[in-house]
N, C-alpha and C positions, 0 to 999 in steps of 0.2 A: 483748451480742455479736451479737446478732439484724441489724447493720447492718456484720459485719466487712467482707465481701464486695461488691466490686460487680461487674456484668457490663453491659455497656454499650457503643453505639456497633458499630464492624465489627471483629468476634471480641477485643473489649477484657475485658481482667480485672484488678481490683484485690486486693492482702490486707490489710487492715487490721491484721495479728498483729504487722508490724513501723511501724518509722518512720524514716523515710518509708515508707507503703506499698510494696509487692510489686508489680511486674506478673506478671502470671500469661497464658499461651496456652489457646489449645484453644474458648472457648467458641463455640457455634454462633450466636449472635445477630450479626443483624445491621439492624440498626435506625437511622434517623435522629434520632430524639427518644426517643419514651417508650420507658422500661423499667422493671424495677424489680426487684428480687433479696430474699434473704432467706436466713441464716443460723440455726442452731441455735443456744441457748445457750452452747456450749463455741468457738461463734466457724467451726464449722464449715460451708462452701456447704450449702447445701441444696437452692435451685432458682433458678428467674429466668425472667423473660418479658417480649415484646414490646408485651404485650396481647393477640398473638394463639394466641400458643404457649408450651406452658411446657417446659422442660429442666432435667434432673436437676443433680446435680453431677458426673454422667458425660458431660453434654452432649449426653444420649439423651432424641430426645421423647418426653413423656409425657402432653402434652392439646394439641387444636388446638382452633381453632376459637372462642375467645373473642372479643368481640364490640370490642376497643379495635381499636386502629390504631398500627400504628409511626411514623406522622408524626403522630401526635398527643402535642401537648406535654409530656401526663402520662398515656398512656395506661392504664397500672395503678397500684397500690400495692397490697400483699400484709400482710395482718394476722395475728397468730394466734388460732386459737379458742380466747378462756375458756376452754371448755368442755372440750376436748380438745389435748392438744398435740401429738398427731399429726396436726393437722390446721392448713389453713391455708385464709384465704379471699383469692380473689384479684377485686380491681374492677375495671373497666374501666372508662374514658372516651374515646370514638370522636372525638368536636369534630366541628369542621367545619359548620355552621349548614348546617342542612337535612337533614345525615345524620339516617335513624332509628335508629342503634343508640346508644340513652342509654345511660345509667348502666346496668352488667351482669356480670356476673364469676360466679363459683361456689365453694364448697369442693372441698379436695382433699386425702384422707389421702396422707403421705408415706409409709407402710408398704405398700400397696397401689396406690400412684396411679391411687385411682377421683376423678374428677370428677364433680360433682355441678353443675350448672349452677345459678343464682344464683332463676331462675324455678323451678324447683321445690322452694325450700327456703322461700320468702314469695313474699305479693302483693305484686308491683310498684308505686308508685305510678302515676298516669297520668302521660303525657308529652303529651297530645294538647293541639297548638300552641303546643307549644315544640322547640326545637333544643338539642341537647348544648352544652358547650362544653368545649374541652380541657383541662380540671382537675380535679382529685382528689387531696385531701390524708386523712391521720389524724390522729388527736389522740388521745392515750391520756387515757384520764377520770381526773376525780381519785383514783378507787379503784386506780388501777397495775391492774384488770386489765381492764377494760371499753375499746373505743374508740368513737371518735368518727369515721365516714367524712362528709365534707364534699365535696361537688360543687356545679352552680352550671349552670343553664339559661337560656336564653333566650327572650323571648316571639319568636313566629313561625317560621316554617318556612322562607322565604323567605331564599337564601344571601346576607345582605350582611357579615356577621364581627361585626356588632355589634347588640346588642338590649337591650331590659330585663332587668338581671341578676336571680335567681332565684336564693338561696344552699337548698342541699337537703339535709339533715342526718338521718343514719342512725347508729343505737347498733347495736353489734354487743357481745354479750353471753351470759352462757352458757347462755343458749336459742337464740341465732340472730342473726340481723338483722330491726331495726325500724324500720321506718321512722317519723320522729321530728316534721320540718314543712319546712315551703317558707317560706320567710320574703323578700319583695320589696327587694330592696338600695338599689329608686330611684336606680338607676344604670346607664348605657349600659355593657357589658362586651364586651369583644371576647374572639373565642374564642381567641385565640391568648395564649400566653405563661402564665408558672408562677403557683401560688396555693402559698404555703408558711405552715405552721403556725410558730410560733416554739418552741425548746425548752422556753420553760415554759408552753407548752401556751393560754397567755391573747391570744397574738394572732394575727391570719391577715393575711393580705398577699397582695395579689391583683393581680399586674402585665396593666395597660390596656393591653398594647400600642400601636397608633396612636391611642389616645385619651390616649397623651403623658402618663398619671398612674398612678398607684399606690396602690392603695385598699389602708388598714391598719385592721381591725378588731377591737374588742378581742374575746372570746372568753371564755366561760364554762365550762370543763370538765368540772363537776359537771352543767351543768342541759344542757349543748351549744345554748347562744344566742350568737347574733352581734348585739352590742351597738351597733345601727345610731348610737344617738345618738353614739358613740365614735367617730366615724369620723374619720381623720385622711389628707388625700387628700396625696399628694407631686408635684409637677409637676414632671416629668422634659423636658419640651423636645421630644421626640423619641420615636422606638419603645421602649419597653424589652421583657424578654422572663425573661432568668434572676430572682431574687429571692431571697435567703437572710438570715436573721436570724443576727446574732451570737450565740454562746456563750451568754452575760450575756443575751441577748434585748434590747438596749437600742440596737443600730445595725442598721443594713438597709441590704443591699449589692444593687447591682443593675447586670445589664447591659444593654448596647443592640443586643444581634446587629446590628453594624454595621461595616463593614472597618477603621475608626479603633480601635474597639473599648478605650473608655476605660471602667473599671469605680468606678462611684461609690459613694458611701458615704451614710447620713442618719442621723443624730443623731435619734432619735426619742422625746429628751425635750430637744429643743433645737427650734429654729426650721425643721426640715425643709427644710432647704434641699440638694441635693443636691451635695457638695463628690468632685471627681477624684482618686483617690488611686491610680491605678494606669493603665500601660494595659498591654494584650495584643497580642502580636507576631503577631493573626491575629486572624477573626472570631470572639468570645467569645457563650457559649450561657449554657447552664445554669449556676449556681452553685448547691451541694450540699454542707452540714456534714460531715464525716468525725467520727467518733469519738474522732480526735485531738483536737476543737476548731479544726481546720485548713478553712477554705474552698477547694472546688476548684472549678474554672472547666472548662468544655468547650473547647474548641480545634475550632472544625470543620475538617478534614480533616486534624488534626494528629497527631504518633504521642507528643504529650505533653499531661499537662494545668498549666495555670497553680494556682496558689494565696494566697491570702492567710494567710498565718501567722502572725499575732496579729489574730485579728476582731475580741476585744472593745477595741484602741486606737484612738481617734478620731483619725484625720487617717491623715497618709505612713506612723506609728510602727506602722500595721496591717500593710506591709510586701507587698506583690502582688509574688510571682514568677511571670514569663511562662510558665516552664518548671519548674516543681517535680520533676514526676514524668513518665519516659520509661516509654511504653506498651512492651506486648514487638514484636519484631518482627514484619512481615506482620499489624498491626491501627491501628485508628486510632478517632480521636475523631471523631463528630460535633459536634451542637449539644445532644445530650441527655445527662442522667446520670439515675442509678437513683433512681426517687422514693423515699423512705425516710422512716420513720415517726418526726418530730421527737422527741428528748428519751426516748427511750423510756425509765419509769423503772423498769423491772426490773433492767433495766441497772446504770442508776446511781444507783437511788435517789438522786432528789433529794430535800435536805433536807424535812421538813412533808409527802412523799408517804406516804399512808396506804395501806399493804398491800403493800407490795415487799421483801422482802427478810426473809423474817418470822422466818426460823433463822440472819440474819448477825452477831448478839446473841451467841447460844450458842456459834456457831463463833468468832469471835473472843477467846471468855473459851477457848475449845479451845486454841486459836494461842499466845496470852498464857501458859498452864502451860507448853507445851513451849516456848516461846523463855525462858521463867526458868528451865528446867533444864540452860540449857544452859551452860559455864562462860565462854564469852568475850563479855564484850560493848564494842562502842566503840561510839562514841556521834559523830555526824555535826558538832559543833559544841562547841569549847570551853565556850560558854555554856549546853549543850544539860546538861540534868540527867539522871541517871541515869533510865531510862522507867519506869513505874508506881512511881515514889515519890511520887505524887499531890501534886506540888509544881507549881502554878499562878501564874503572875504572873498580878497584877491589872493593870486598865488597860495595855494594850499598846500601845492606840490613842492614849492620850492622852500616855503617856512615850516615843511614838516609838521603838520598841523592833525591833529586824532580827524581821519577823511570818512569817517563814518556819518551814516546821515541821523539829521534831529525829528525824533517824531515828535509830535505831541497830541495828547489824549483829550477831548473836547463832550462833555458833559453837563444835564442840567438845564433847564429853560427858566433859572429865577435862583436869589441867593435864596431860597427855602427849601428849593428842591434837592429831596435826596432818593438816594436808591433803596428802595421797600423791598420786601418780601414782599411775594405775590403781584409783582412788579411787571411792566415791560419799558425799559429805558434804551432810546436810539444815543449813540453816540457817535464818535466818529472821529478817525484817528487820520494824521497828518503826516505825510514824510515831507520833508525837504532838503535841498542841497542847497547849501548855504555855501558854494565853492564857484568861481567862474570861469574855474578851470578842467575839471573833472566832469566824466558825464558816468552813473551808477546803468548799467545793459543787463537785462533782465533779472529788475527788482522785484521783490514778491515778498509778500507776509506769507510767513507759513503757519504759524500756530498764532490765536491768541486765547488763553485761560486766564483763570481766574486761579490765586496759589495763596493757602492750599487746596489742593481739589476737594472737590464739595464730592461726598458721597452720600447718594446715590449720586450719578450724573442726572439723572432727569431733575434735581431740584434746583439747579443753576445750568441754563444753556445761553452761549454768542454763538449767535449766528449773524453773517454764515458764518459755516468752522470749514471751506474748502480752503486749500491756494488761494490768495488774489493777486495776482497781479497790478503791478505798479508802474507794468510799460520798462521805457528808459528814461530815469529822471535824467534830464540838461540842466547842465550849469542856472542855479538862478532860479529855480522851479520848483514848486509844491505841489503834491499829488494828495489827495483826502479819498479815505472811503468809507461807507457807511456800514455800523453793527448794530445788534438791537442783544441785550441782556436781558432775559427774561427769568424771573426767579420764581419758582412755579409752588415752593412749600416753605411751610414753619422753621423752623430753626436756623434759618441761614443766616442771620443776624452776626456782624463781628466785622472784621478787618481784613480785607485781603489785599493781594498784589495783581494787580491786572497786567500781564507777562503777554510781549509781541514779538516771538520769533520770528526772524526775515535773512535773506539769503540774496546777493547777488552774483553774477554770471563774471563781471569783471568791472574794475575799476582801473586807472593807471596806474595808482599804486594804494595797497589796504594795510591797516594797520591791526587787522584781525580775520587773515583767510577767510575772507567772505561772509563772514553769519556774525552774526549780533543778537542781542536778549536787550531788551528795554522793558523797566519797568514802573507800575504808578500805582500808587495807594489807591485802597476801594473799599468805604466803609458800608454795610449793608445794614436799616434799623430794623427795627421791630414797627411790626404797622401795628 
């Protein structure tokens, strides 16, 4: 939840709680490129900044003076401390060849907002004759709680945008930050344009701007090495400048900040070849993953952002709207969006990550008692088997079988009991894989309503109505989680559809691009 939020661009705000996201007013920034924001675990703003300033979630300053720059491409990204979760460190990257303010940020408890500048918490490495460049990514290590801060220097001082790259790798962990090594890329970098981690944390991607290529490197997140021999360069024609990796990690989208503004895609376990699968009704910036799995696009000087909404299909089937999401009124998009820390997997535990999620075991065998005590259950699929009767098909993959999972909807403490007006009923809905073949990698309910929609909305509210995450169901396993229906006035009385959008990250093979609609009768009386 740590990436619900974004703030960005001139007084722009996004919510991640619904989907399509929320535009949201009020915030103070106002920036051409970098930003970068940061949320609590319950999905709540917590702060954001230009690189040069940070703002609460009241949009009241509360540190100046930080050493990035707003027209730097990636000016910050904000990680949390191991160590403390009151606290949070924030980077900077100024760019610009010949500026001296490198790599620099600070901690900053959110209970008190003391800032602590970055120079008095470690030695700095040296910087002397080299220049910044405008890039800064994380990479969360493979223990879920350690990260990995990646920046990237230039030899010389002298303003030309381009020099011998210098990748510069810092562990931030529950003593502090260490700085880690300098490793020589043997490769001319230009400071301008994004470096983006991929979600599963193994590769980085570093857009050359006018050096017309795109340096992809694989990445080690136990040891934090960049696996120079791995280098896979992509030759773009022209300027590129955004970069984001699919869901899947397995295609790489990129723009070309240019008025045509055509957004390409590369196959990076294919022949890298860059193929057009979209273009933008305006000059296109950043690209930046959302927690949907959704790619969003910058629009400079627009009051919307574009999207790709299926990233992990290869070709047109990935699907680029110009216009997805309208900003609120009186703000607008630049060229930049919120740097944000790839894949985060506390979040989602991704499947094989060691140490996230370490009481979601207990709580789910919690979830499971009370949804069997409760008297109603349907079930989301005539072929869907009753849930925890530990009835598994074999081979799913190989009999071609609908690989979709079966929910089903758990209601009711007694055959009398029904759902009233003026009501509050907990329920509690079930995924499971009923495959022992298959594992679903970052499962999630996105929506669930009640159809048709009750107007006003305040007279029928499920909560929660955020994301939930589902983990990664394994072969042979049921996940439950808990909702509460609350119908708060008169006339709701009649028949509806209880509707459970969900969406996963990848399967071995899907017989419907990732997302699914399941639905269950919902009669509401008269009290």
């Amino acid at each position: 939840m740590i990436n619900n939020n974004w703030v960005f661009g001139q007084n722009c705000g996004l919510d991640f709680s619904t989907s399509p996201p929320t535009a949201f007013s009020g915030s103070s920034i106002s920036t051409i490129e970098g930003c970068a924001t940061i949320s609590d675990v319950n999905g709540a703003l917590l702060f954001y900044t230009d690189g040069r300033t940070i703002w609460d979630n009241t949009h009241t300053i509360k540190a100046t003076g930080l050493l990035g720059n707003s027209s730097s491409t990636q000016s910050a990204i904000i990680v949390p401390d191991p160590g403390n979760n009151s606290q949070y460190y924030v980077f900077t990257a100024d760019g610009a060849t010949g500026s001296s303010n490198h790599f620099n940020g600070g901690l900053i408890n959110v209970n008190t907002w003391v800032f602590t500048p970055l120079a008095g918490l470690m030695t700095l490495p040296s910087t002397s004759g080299f220049s910044p460049v405008e890039k800064i990514t994380a990479i969360q290590h493979e223990n879920c709680k350690d990260f990995w801060i990646i920046t990237i220097l230039q030899k010389g001082v002298v303003r030309t945008m381009a020099g011998d790259g210098i990748v510069r790798i810092f562990l931030v962990d529950s003593l502090g930050v260490q700085f880690i090594s300098d490793t020589p890329l043997d490769q001319q970098i230009i400071d301008i344009g994004y470096m983006k981690a991929s979600p599963d944390g193994l590769k980085l991607a570093i857009a050359n701007y006018s050096n017309n290529n795109i340096l992809v490197y694989p990445f080690n997140k136990t040891t934090g090495v960049v696996n120079l021999g791995g280098l896979l360069t992509i030759n773009t024609s022209s300027p590129n400048y955004g970069v984001e990796f699919s869901p899947n990690s397995k295609l790489l989208y990129y723009s070309k900040f240019s008025g045509s503004s055509p957004i390409y895609q590369v196959d990076l376990t294919g022949s890298l070849t860059p193929t057009v699968v979209g273009n933008i009704n305006s000059t296109s910036g950043a690209l930046q993953l959302g927690r949907d799995n959704k790619i969003y696009i910058a629009k400079h000087n627009q009051n919307s952002l574009a999207a790709i909404l299926n990233p992990n299909i290869i070709g047109a089937g990935c699907s680029v709207n110009s216009s997805y999401v309208v900003l609120s009124s009186n703000s607008k998009s630049y060229i930049g969006l919120p740097n944000l820390i790839a894949g985060f997997c506390n979040e989602d535990c991704d499947c094989g990550c060691v140490g996230c999620n370490e009481d979601s075991e207990k709580q789910n065998e919690e979830l499971i008692v009370r949804a069997k005590d409760k008297f109603n259950t349907i079930t989301s699929h005539a072929d869907c088997p009753e849930p925890f009767m530990e009835i598994c098909k074999e081979h799913a993959i190989v009999s071609q079988l609908n690989l979709e999972p079966c929910f089903s909807f758990h209601w009711g403490d007694g055959s009398n009991d029904q759902i009233e007006e003026h009501d509050t009923e907990v329920f509690y809905l079930t995924v499971c894989n009923n495959f022992n073949d298959i594992t679903y990698n970052g499962l999630r309910i996105t929506k669930v309503v009640l159809s048709p929609t009750i107007h006003p909305l305040e007279k029928i509210q499920i909560v929660p109505d955020r994301f939930i995450s589902l983990d990664c169901l394994k072969p042979c396993t049921c996940q439950t989680r808990e909702f509460v229906m609350i119908t708060r006035a008169n006339d709701t009385a009649g028949s509806y559809t209880l509707e459970v959008e969900y969406c996963y990250e990848e399967i071995v093979i899907s017989s419907s691009a990732n997302s699914g609609l399941v639905k269950f009768p919902v009669t509401i009386t008269e009290d």
